[in-house]
C-alpha positions as CSV (number, residue, x, y, z in Angstrom):
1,X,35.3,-62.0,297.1
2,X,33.0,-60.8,294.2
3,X,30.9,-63.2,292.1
4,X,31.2,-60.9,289.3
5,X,35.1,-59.9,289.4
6,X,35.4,-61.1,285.7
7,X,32.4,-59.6,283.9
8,X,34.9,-58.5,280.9
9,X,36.9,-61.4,280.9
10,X,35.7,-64.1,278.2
11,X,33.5,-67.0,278.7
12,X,34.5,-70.8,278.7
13,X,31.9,-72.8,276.6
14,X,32.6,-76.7,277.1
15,X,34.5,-79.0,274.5
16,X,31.2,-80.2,273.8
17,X,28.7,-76.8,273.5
18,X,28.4,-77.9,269.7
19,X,27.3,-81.1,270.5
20,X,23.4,-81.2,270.6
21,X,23.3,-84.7,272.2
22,X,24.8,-82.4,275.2
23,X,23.2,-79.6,275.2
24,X,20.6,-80.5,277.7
25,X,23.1,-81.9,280.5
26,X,25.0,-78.3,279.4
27,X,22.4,-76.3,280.4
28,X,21.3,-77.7,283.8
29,X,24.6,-78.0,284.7
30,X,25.2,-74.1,283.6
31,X,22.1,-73.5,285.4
32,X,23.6,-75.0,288.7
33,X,26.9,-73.0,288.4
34,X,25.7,-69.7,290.7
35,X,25.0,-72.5,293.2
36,X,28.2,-74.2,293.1
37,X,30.0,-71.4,293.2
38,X,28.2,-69.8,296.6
39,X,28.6,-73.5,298.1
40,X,32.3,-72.9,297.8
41,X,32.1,-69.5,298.9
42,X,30.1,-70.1,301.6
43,X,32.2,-73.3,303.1
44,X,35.2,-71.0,302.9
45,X,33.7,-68.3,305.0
46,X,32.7,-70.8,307.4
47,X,36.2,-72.2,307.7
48,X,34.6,-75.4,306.8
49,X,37.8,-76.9,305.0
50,X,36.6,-80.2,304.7
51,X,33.3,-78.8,303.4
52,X,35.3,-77.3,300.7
53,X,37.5,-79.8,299.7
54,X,34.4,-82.1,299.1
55,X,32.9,-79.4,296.9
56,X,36.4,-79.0,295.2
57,X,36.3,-82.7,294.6
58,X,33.0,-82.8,292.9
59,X,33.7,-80.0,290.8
60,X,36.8,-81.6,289.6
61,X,35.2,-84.7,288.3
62,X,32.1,-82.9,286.8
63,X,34.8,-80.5,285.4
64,X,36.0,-83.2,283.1
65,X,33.0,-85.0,282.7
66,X,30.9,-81.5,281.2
67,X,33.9,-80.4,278.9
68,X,35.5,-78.0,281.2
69,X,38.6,-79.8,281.5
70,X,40.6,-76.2,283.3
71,X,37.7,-76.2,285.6
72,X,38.9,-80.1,286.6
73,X,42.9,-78.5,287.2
74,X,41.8,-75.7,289.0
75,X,39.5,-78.0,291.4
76,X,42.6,-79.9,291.6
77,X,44.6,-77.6,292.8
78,X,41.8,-76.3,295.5
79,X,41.2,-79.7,296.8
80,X,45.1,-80.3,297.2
81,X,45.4,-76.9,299.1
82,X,42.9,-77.8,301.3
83,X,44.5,-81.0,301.8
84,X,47.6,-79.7,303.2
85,X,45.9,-77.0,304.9
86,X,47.8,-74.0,303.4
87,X,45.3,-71.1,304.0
88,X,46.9,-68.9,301.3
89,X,47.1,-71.5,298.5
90,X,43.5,-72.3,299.3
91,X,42.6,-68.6,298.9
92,X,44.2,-68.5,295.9
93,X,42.8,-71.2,294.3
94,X,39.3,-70.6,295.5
95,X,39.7,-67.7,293.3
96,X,40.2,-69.1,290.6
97,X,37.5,-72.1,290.9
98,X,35.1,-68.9,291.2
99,X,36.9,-66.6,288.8
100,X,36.2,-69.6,286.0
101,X,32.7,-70.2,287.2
102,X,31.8,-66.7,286.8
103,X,33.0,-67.3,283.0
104,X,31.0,-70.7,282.2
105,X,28.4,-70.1,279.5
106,X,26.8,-72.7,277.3
């Protein structure tokens, strides 16, 4: 899995990147994005499910919460496959929680 699969596709600014009373809270959480992103990757490799479905779980509410509501859905959908324990569906989804982290700019 590469960090940097989606160089060319476009970045994902939050609904709230023109708001200057976030901009701060934007930025540091921008700034914790690489580290997000290897905590999921890193769970996964270690088969840690549970592991991952709490990171999936945080990153859905902080999703919402920094105006990345598709960053929220996609968590969703990773926390649910590592609910049911469906290896594939977990896979998938992990790829695209890290696929749209790769994209977040401020």
């Amino acid at each position: 899995m590469s960090s940097n699969s989606s160089a060319s596709a476009a970045a994902v600014r939050s609904e709230y990147a023109d708001d200057p009373d976030f901009r701060e809270l934007l930025e540091e959480f921008t700034a914790a994005v690489p580290e997000r992103r290897q905590g999921l990757i890193d769970a996964h490799r270690a088969n840690d499910q549970k592991g991952l479905r709490t990171r999936a779980h945080q990153l859905k509410g902080a999703g919402g919460g920094f105006g990345f509501p598709q960053l929220s859905e996609l968590a969703a959908e990773l926390e649910r496959a590592c609910e049911i324990h469906d290896p594939v569906g977990t896979l998938s989804a992990l790829e695209a929680v890290v696929d749209y982290l790769n994209r977040v700019t401020v």
